[in-house]
C-alpha positions as CSV (number, residue, x, y, z in Angstrom):
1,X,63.2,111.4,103.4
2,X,65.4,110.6,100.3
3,X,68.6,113.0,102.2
4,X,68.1,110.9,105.1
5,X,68.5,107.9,102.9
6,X,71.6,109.3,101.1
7,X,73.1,110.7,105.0
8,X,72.9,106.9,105.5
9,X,74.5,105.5,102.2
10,X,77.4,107.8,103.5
11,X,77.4,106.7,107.0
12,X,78.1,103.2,105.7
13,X,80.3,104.0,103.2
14,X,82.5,106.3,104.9
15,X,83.6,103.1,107.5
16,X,84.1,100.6,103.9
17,X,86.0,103.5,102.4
18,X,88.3,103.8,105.6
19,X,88.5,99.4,106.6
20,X,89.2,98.8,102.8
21,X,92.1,101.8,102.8
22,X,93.4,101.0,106.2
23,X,93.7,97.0,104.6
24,X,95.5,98.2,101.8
25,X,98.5,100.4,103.4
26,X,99.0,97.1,106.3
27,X,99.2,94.7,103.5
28,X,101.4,97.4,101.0
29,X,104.7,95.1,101.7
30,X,103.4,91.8,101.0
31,X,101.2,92.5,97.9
32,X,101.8,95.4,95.3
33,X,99.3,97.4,96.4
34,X,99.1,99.6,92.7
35,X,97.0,98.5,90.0
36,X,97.0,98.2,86.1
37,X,95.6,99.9,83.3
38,X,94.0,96.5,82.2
39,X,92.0,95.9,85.6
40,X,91.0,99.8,85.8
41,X,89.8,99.6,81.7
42,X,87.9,96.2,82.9
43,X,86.1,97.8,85.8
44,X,85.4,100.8,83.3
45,X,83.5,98.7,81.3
46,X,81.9,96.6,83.4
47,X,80.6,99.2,85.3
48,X,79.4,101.3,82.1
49,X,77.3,98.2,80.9
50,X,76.0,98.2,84.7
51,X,75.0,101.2,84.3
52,X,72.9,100.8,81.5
53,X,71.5,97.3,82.8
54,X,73.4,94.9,81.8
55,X,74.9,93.8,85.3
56,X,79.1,93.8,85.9
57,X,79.3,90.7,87.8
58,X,78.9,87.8,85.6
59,X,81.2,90.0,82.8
60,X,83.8,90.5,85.4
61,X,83.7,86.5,86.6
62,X,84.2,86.2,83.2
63,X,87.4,88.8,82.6
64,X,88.9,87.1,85.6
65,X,88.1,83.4,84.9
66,X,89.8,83.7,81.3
67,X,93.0,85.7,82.1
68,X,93.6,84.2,85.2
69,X,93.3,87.6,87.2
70,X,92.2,86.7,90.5
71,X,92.1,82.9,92.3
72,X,88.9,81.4,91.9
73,X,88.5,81.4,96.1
74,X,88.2,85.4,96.5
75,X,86.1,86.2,93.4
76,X,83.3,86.8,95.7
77,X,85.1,89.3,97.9
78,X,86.8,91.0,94.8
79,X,83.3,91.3,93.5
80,X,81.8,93.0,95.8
81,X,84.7,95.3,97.2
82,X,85.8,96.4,93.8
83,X,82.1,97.4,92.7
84,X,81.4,99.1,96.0
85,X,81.8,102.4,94.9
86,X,80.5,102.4,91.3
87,X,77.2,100.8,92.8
88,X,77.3,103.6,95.2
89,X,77.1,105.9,92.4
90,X,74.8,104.6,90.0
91,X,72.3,104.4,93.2
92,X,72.8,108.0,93.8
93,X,72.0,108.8,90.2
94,X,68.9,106.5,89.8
95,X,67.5,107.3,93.4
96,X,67.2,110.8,92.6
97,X,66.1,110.5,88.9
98,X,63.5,107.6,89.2
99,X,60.2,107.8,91.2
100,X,59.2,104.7,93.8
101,X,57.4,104.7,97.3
102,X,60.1,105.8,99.8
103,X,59.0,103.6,102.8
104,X,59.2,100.6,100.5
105,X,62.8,101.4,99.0
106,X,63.6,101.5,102.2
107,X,62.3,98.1,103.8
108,X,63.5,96.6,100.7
109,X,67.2,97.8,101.0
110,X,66.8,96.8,104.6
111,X,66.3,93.5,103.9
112,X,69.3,93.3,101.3
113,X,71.3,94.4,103.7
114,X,70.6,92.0,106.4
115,X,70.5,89.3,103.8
116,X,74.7,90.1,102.5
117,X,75.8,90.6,106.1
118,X,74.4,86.6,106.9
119,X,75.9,85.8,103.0
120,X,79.3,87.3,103.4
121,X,79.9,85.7,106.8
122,X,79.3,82.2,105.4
123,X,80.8,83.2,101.4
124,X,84.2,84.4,102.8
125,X,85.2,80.6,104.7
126,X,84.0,78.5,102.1
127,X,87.0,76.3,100.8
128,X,87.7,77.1,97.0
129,X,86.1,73.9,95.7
130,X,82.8,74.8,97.1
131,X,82.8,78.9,96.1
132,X,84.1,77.1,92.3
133,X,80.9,75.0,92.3
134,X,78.6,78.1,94.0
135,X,79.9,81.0,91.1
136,X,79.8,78.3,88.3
137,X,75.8,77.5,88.9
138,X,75.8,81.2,89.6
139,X,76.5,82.2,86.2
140,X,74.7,79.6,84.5
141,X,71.8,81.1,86.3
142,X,73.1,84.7,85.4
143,X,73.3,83.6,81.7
144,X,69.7,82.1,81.5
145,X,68.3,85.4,83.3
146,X,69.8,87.6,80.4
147,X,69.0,85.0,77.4
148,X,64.7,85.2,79.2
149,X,65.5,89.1,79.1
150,X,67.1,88.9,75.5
151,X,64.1,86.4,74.4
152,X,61.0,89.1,76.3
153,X,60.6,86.1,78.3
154,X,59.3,87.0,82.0
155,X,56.1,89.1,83.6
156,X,55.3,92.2,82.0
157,X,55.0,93.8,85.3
158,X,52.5,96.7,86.3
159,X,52.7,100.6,86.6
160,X,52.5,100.6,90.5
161,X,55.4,102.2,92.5
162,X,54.9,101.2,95.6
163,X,54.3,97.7,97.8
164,X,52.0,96.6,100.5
165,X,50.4,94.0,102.7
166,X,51.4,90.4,101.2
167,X,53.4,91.8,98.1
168,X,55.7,94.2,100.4
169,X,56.4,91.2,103.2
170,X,57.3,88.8,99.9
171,X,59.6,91.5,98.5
172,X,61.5,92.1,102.1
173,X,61.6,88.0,101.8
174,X,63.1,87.8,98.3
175,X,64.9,90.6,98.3
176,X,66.8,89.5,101.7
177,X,67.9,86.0,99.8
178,X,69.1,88.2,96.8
179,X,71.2,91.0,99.0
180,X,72.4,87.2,100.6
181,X,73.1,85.4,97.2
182,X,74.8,88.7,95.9
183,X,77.7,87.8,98.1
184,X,78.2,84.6,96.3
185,X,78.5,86.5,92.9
186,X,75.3,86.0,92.0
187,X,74.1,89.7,90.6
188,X,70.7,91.5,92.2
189,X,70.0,93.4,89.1
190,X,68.4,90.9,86.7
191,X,66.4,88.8,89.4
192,X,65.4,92.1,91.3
193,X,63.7,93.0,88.4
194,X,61.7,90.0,87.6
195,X,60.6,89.9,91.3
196,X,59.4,93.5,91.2
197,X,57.0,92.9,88.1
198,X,55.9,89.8,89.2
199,X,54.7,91.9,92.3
200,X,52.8,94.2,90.2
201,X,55.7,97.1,90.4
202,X,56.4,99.3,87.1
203,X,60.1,97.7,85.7
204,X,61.2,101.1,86.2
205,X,60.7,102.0,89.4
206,X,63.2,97.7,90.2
207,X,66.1,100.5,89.0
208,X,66.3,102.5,92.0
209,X,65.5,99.8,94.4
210,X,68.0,97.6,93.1
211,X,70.9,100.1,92.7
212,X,69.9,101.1,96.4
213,X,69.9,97.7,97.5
214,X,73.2,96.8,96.3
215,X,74.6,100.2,96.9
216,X,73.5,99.3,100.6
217,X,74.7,96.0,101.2
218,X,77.6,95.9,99.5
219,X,79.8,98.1,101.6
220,X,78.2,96.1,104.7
221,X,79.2,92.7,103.2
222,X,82.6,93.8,101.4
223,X,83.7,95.1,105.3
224,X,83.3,91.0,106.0
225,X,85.1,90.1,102.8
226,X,88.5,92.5,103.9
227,X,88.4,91.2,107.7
228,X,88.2,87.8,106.4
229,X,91.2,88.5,104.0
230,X,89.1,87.2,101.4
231,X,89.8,89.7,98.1
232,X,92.4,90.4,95.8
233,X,93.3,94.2,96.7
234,X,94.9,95.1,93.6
235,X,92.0,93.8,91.7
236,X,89.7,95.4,94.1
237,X,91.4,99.0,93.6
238,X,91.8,98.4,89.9
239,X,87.6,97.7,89.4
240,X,86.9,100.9,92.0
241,X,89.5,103.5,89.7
242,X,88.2,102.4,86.4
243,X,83.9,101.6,87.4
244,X,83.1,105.4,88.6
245,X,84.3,107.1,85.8
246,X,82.3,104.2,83.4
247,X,79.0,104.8,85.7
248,X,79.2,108.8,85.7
249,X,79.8,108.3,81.9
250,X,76.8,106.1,81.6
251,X,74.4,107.8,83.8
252,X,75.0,110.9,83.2
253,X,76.0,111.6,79.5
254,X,75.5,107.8,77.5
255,X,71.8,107.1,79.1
256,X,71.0,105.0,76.5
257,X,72.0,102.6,74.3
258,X,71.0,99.6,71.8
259,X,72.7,97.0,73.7
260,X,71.4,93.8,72.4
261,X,74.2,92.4,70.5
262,X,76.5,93.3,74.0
263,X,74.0,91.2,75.4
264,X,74.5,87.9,73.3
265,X,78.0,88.3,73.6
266,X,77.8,88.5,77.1
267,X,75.4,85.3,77.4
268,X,78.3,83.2,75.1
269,X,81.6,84.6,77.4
270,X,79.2,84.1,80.7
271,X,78.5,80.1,79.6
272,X,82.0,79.8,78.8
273,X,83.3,81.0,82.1
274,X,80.4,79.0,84.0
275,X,81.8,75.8,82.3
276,X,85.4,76.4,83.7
277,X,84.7,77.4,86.6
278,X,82.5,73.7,87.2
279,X,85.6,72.4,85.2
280,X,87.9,73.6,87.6
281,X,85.6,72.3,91.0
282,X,86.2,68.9,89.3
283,X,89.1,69.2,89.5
284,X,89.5,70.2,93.0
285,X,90.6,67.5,94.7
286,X,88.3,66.6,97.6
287,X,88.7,66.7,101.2
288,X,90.1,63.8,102.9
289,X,87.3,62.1,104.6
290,X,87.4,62.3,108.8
291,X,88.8,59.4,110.2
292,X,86.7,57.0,112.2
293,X,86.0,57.3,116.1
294,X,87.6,54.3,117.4
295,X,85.8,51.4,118.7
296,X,85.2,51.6,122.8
């Protein structure tokens, strides 16, 4: 069951590897198409903390917020098509390493999926004003998940690995408004895992599902984001070079670290790039209101 699951992480991959490089060469006159050792060392990092369960969207918002990196109006789509493949890999590397039930991994990564192809569809035409004042609650809500995490606030959860009846069709329900939210910039990671012990699930076994999940729906939401010509490429390429090496790293040699003093810092810089980013929705200027039917 588990190769049929990976046979289908690569049938969807394989089309957002081919749309995303297809994008790139079309669009290699207008914008520089290469990328910088800065953007690859920040999706390095990003992706490395990921790995280890800290989350990479909120940090990159951050990175990009503070040095100006990418316009406010495409951080979603940059988000989600630059993590694409270091998701992919940290799902590959927790699905085979973690136990869970197999028929509810599935439904659940179903349900994320259908959840970012509605999210990215709406995400991609908001004007910038309105994706400023989505990312900045975003990240205040980011920011509070890690501070409960930080302060063992939250359920416990239990030791079962699988879902059913009532619990199952409420984690299909939630999980479908994260893998929708997600396109927004609003990371699965930290609210799949209060929803999983809240059901009853071991914490451990939220790893694989949530990896899947996002490993899942992002390439199916990021395909929307590059129709929709809504992503920075260079940024996009520059967070895909630097992330797999950082998960591989992670995953694979790091494991495990104290990361608690990361985590505080990474509250502090989250805040600070929330407040700028509500700052900067102020002061949007708004749209002109419609002008009056005339009179009959």
């Amino acid at each position: 069951m588990l190769a049929l699951l990976f046979l289908a992480l690569g049938c969807l991959v394989a089309p957002y590897i081919f749309i995303l490089g297809r994008d790139i060469l079309r669009h290699r006159a207008v914008e520089r198409p290469g990328t910088t050792p800065g953007l690859a060392l920040l999706g390095f990092i990003t992706n490395f903390l990921d790995t280890l369960g800290i989350g990479s969207f909120a940090p990159t918002t951050s990175a990009f917020k503070f040095w100006r990196l990418v316009d406010d109006r495409i951080i979603p789509g940059t988000l989600n098509v630059g993590h694409t493949l270091p998701t992919v890999a940290e799902a590959l590397i927790f699905i085979a390493v973690v136990k869970v039930d197999v028929r509810t991994l599935v439904l659940l990564i179903a349900a994320a999926i259908a959840g970012a192809w509605l999210g990215a569809g709406v995400v991609a035409r908001w004007p910038r004003r309105l994706v400023q004042l989505g990312m900045g609650g975003a990240l205040l809500a980011a920011a509070a998940l890690m501070l409960a995490s930080l302060l063992h606030i939250g359920p416990p959860g239990g030791d079962a690995l699988a879902l059913t009846g009532t619990r199952l069709g409420l984690g299909i329900a939630g999980n479908f408004l994260l893998g929708a939210l997600m396109t927004l910039g609003i990371g699965l990671y930290a609210p799949c895992l209060i929803m999983i012990s809240m059901l009853g699930m071991s914490p451990l076994a939220a790893f694989p599902i949530m990896m899947g999940s996002c490993a899942f729906l992002m390439p199916v939401g990021s395909i929307r984001f590059i129709r929709e010509n809504s992503y920075s490429r260079r940024a996009a390429l520059g967070l895909a070079i630097g992330g797999v090496p950082g998960v591989l790293i992670a995953g694979l040699i790091v494991k495990s670290l104290s990361l608690d003093l990361v985590r505080w810092l990474v509250v502090v810089v989250v805040v600070y790039a929330a407040i700028a980013m509500l700052r900067s929705a102020m002061r949007e200027e708004s749209p002109e209101p419609a002008p009056a039917p005339a009179a009959d």
